[in-house]
C-alpha positions as CSV (number, residue, x, y, z in Angstrom):
1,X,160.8,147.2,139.4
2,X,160.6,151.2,139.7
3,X,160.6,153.1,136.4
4,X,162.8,156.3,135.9
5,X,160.4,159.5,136.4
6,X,161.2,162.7,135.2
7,X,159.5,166.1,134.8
8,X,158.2,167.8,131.6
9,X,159.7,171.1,132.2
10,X,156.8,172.7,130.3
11,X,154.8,172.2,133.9
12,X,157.2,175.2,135.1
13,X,157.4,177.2,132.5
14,X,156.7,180.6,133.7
15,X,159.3,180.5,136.2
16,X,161.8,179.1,133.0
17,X,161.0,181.8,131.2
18,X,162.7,183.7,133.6
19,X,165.2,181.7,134.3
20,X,165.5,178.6,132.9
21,X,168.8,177.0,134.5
22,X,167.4,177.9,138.2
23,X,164.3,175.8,136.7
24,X,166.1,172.7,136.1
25,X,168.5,172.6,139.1
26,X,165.4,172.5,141.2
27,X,163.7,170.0,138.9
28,X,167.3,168.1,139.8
29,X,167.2,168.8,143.2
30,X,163.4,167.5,143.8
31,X,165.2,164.1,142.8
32,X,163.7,163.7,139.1
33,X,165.6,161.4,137.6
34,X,164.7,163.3,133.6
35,X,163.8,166.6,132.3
36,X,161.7,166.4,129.2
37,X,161.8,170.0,127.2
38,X,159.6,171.1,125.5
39,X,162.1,174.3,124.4
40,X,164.8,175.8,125.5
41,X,163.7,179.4,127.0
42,X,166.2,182.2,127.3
43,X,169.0,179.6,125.9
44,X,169.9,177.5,123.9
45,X,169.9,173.3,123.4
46,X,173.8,173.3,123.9
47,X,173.8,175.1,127.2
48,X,170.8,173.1,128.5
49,X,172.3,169.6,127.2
50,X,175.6,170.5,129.4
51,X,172.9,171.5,132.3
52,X,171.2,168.6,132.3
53,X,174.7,166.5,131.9
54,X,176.4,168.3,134.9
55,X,173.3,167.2,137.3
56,X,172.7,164.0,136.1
57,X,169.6,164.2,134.2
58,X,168.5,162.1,131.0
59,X,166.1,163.5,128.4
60,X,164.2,160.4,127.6
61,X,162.2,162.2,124.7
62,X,161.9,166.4,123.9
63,X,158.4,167.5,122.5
64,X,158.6,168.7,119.0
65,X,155.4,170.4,117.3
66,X,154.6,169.7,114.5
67,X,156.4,166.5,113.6
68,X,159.2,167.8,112.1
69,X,159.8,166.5,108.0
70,X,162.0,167.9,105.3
71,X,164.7,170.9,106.8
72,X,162.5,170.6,109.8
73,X,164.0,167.2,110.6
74,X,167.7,167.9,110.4
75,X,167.6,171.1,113.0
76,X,165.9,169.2,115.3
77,X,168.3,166.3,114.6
78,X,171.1,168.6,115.9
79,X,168.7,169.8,118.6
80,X,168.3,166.3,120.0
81,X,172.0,165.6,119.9
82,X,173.2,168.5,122.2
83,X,170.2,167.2,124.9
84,X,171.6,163.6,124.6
85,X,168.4,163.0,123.4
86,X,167.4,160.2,120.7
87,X,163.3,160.6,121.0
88,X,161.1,162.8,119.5
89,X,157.4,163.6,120.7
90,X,155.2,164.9,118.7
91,X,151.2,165.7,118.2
92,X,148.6,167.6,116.3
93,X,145.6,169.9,117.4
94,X,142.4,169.0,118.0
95,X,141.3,170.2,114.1
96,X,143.8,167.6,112.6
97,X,141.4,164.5,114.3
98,X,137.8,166.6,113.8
99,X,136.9,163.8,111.3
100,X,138.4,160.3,110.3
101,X,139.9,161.3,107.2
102,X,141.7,164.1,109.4
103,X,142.7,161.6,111.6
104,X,144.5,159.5,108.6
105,X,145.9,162.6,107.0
106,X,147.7,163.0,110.2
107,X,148.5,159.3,110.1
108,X,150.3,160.0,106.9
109,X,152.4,163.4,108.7
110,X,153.4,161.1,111.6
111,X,154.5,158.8,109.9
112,X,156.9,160.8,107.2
113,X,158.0,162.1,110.4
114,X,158.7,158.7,111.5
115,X,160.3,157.7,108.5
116,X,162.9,160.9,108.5
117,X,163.7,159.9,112.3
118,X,164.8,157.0,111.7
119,X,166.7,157.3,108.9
120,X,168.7,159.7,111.7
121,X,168.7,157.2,114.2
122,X,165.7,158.7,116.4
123,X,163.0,157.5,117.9
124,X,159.6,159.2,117.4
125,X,156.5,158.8,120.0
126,X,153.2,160.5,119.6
127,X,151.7,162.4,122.7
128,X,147.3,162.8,122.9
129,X,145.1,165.1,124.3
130,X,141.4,164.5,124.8
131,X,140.5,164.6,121.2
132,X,141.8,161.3,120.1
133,X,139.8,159.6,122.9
134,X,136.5,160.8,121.9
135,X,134.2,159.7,119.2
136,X,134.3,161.1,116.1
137,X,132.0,159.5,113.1
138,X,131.4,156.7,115.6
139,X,135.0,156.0,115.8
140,X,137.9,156.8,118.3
141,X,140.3,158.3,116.4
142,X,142.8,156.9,118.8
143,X,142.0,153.3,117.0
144,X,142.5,154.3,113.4
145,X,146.1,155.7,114.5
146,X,146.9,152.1,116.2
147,X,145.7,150.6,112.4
148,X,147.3,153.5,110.3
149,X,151.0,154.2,112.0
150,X,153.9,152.6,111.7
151,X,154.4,149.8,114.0
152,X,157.3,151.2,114.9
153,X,155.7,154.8,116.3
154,X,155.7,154.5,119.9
155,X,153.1,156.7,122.1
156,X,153.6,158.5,124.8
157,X,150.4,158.0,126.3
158,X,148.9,161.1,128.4
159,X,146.7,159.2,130.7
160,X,144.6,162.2,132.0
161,X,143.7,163.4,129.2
162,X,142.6,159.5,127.9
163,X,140.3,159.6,130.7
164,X,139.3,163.6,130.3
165,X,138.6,161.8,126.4
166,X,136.2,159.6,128.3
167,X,138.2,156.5,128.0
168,X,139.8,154.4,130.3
169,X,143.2,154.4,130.7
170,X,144.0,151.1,131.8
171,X,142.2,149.6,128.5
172,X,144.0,152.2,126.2
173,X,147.6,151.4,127.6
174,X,146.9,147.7,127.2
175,X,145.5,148.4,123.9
176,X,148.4,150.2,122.6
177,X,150.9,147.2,124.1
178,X,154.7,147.6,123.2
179,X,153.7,151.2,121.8
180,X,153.1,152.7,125.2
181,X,156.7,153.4,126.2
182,X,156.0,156.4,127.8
183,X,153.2,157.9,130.1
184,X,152.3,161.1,130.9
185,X,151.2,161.5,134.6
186,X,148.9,164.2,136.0
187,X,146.1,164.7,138.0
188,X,143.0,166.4,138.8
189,X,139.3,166.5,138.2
190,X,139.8,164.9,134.5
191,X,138.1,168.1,133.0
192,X,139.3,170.2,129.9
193,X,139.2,173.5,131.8
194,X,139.6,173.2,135.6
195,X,143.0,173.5,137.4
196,X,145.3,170.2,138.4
197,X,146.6,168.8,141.2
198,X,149.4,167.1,142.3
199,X,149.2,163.4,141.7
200,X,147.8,161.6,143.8
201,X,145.6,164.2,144.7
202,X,142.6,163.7,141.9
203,X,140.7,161.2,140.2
204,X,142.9,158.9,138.8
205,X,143.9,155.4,139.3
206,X,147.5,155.8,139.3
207,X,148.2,152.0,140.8
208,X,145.9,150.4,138.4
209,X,147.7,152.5,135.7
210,X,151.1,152.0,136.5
211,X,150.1,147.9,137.2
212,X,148.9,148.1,133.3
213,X,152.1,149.8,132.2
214,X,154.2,146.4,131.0
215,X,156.5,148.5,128.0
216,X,156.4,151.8,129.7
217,X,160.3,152.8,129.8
218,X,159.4,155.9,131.9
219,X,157.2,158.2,134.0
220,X,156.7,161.7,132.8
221,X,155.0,164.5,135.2
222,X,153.3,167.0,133.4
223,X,150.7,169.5,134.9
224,X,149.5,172.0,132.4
225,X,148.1,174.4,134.9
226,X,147.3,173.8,138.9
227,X,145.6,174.8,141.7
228,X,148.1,175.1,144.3
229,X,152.1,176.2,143.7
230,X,153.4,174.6,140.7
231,X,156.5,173.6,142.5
232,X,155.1,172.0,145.4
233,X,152.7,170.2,143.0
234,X,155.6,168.7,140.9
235,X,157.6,168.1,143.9
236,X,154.6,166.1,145.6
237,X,154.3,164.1,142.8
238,X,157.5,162.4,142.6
239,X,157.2,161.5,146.4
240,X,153.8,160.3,145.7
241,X,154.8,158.1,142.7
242,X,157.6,157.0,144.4
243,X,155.6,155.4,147.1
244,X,153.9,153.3,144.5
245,X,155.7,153.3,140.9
């Protein structure tokens, strides 16, 4: 059964910046079936939730850094109801896992975070870089935060950078079981510095990963920088994982 696949809009950012609503009716008319924000340039969360209501696009989750707690929590509360949105993702820079008690201080963040979510009704999922897949004190820090969270923190797994991390995704999406309801899709040479590429086009194992991905609810495209035209890049990705999602 195919999986819903949208695009986190963050991919396209420079051309959002400059007009964000043009942005998001192309996203719409590459036939994305979701837009996941990651803010709201040059407007504002009401105007984009009725944007993304008039084309017909759900906001499965809307990245949020750093987990919001306290005041925090409320705004974005209100934030998430004028997308339509009931998921927050959040994360923490690479100095937050540097060592294991790091790692578990962040632990503690997520899951205040988590708690203050739910007590509104929302959902909170936790998106990686490379840092939580590599070893740190002969440790992934990726493991401790499987031990130390909440069971009810979800992930939204990015599997590029798992592999980047040096970790293979397959084993970390089956690791993390029901937690792994969303995935983050992109691809490339699975380096920390050099450029993307529409996916499909690099390294990764995109059927093996998608075969692995039993609780994933959806698809999420995200290229943080690319070689070719950003557009045609996120465009060629939804036909590509169309093919085989």
């Amino acid at each position: 059964m195919s999986r819903p696949i949208a695009l986190q809009l963050y991919s396209l950012r420079e051309a959002a910046a400059k007009n964000f609503e043009a942005v998001v009716r192309q996203v719409a008319a590459m036939g994305y079936d979701g837009a996941e924000p990651a803010g709201f340039p040059g407007t504002t969360a009401q105007a984009a939730g009725k944007l993304f209501k008039e084309l017909g696009l759900q906001v499965p989750a809307a990245h949020i850094f750093p987990p919001p707690t306290g005041a925090k929590s409320a705004e974005v509360a209100d934030t998430l109801a004028a997308i339509g949105c009931r998921r927050i993702v959040t994360g923490f820079g690479r100095d937050n896992f540097k060592t294991l008690d790091e790692t578990r201080r962040s632990c503690d963040i997520f899951n205040q975070a988590y708690a203050e979510a739910k007590a509104r009704g929302l959902r909170l999922a936790i998106h990686n870089h490379w840092w939580e897949y590599q070893l740190v004190e002969g440790q992934y820090p990726y493991q401790i935060m499987l031990k130390e969270l909440d069971p009810g923190i979800e992930l939204e797994i990015d599997t590029y950078w798992v592999k980047t991390g040096g970790v293979d995704p397959v084993a970390a999406i089956r690791e993390a079981g029901p937690r792994a309801t969303l995935l983050h899709i992109k691809d490339g040479p699975a380096t920390t510095t050099e450029p993307m590429v529409a996916v499909g086009d690099g390294v990764m194992d995109f059927p093996a990963i998608l075969q692995a991905a039993d609780h994933t609810e959806w698809l999420i495209v995200e290229l943080d920088r690319c070689a070719t035209d950003m557009a045609e890049a996120v465009a060629k990705s939804l036909r590509y994982l169309r093919q085989i999602a």
